[in-house]
Structure formats: structure tokens, C-alpha cells
C-alpha positions as CSV (number, residue, x, y, z in Angstrom):
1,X,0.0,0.0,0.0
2,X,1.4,3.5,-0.4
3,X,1.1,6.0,2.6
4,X,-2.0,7.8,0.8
5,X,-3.9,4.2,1.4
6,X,-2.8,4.2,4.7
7,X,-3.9,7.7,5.5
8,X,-7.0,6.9,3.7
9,X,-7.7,3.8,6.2
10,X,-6.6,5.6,9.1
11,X,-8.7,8.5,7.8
12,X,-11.9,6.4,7.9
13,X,-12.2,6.2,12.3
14,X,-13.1,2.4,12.1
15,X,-10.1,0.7,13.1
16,X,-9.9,-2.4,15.2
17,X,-6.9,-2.9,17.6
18,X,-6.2,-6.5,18.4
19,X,-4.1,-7.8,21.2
20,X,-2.7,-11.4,20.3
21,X,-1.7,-13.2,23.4
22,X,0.1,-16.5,22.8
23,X,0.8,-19.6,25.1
24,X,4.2,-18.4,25.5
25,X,6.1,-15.0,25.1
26,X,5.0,-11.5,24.3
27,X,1.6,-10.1,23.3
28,X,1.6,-9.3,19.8
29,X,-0.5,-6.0,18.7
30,X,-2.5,-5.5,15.1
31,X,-4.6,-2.8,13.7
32,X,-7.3,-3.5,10.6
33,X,-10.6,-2.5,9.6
34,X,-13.4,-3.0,11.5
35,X,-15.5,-4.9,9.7
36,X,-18.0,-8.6,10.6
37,X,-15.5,-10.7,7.9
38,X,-11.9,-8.8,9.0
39,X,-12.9,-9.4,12.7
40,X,-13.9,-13.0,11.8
41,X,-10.9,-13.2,9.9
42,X,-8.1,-12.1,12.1
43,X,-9.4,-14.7,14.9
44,X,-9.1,-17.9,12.3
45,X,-5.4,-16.4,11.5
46,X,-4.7,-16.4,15.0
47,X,-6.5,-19.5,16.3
48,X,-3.9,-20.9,18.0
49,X,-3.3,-17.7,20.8
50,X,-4.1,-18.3,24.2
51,X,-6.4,-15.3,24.2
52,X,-7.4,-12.4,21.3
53,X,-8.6,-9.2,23.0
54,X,-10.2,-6.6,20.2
55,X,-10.8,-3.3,21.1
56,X,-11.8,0.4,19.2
57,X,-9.2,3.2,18.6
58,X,-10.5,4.7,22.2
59,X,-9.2,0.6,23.7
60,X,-13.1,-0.2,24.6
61,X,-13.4,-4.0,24.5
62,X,-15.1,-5.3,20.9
63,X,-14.8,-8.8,22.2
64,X,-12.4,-11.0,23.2
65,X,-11.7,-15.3,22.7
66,X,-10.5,-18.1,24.2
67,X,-8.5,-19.4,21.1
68,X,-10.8,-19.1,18.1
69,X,-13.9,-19.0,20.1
70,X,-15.5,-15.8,21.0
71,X,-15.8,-15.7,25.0
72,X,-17.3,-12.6,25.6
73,X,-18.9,-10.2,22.8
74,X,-20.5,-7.0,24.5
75,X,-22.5,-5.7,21.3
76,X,-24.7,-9.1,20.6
77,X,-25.8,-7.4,17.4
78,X,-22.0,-7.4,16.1
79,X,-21.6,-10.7,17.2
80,X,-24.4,-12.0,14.8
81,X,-22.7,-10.3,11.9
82,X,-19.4,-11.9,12.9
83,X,-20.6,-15.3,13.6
84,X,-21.7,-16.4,9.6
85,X,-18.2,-15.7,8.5
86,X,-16.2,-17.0,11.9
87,X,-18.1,-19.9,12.4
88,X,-17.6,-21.7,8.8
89,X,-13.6,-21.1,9.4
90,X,-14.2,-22.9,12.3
91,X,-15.8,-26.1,10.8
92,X,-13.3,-26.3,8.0
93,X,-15.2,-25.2,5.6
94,X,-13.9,-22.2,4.9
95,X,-10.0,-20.7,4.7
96,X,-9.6,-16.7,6.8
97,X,-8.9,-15.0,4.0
98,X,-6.0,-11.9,3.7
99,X,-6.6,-8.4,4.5
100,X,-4.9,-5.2,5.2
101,X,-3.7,-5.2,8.6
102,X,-0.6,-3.9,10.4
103,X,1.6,-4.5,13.2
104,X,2.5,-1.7,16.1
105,X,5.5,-1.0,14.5
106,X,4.1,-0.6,11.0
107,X,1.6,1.7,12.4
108,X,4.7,3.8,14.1
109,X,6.7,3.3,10.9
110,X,3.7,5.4,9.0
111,X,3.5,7.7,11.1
112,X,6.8,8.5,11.4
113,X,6.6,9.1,7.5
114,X,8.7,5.1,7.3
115,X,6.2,2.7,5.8
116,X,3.2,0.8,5.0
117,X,0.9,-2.1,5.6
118,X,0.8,-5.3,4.3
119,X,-1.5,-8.0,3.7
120,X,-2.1,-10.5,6.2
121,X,-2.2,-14.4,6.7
């Protein structure tokens, strides 16, 4: 992506911050669209975390999961638009598919005028 598709993402307000916590080491932290499929998405690419925690721009909890199952899911109304894209992933019958998302440090790297995103998976 160049930076204009950056700044147009980050331009939008509907970013999704997720916290990736796995069985051993360091929480790894995202940023992507908010979206049913991208949420849905970025759980199945990180099914085997100990724990997902996915929050707005302002770090409100969206939901969090216990692997790739949703555990708790505040806004039940998002959480029926997630569940028709998360829970076919789930049964294998479905691959996550890529998206634009970017690491801390990419997000750092753009605004400090250094880089981009990249796609995902």
C-alpha cells in the first residue's frame, strides 16, 4: 500500500486494535478495519493464541476469545454479523482469508513518514 492508502484507512475512524496473546512469550498487537469478515478473519489467522482481546481506537473491549472461540462479545448485534463468516472457518469449511492489517510497528513506521501495511495471513 502507499502511505495515501494508509492515511485513507486511518482516515476512515473504524479501526480495530487486536491484542494477540500467545501460550508463551509476548503479546503481539494489530490494527485493521473493522469490519464482521476482517474481525472474523483475524481470529481464524490467529487460532492458536491463548487469548485475542479486540478493542476500538479509544481501547473499549469489541470482544475477546478463548482461542478461536469468541468468549465474551459486549454488542450481541456485532456478534451475529461476525458469527456467519467466523463460524464456517471454524468447521473447515472455509479458509480466513487476507486483509490489510498492520503490526504496532508498522503503524509507528507510518507515522513516522517510514512505511506501510501489508497483507495478512
Amino acid at each position: 500500500m502507499t502511505n495515501k492508502e494508509n492515511g485513507e484507512m486511518f482516515s476512515r475512524h473504524n479501526l480495530v486494535r487486536g491484542y494477540v496473546y500467545p501460550h508463551e512469550g509476548y503479546r503481539s498487537e494489530y490494527w485493521f478495519e473493522e469490519s464482521p469478515s476482517n474481525i472474523a478473519n483475524f481470529i481464524m489467522q490467529h487460532r492458536d493464541a491463548r487469548e485475542i482481546i479486540l478493542t476500538d481506537t479509544m481501547d473499549q473491549k469489541i470482544l475477546n476469545t478463548i482461542g478461536a472461540f469468541i468468549d465474551h462479545c459486549p454488542d450481541q448485534e456485532l456478534l451475529q454479523q461476525i458469527l456467519p463468516h467466523l463460524i464456517p472457518m471454524q468447521m473447515g469449511e472455509a479458509q480466513p482469508q487476507k486483509f490489510l492489517v498492520a503490526t504496532d510497528a508498522q503503524v509507528e513506521a507510518y507515522f513516522n513518514g517510514r512505511g506501510g501495511m501489508e497483507l495478512s495471513m
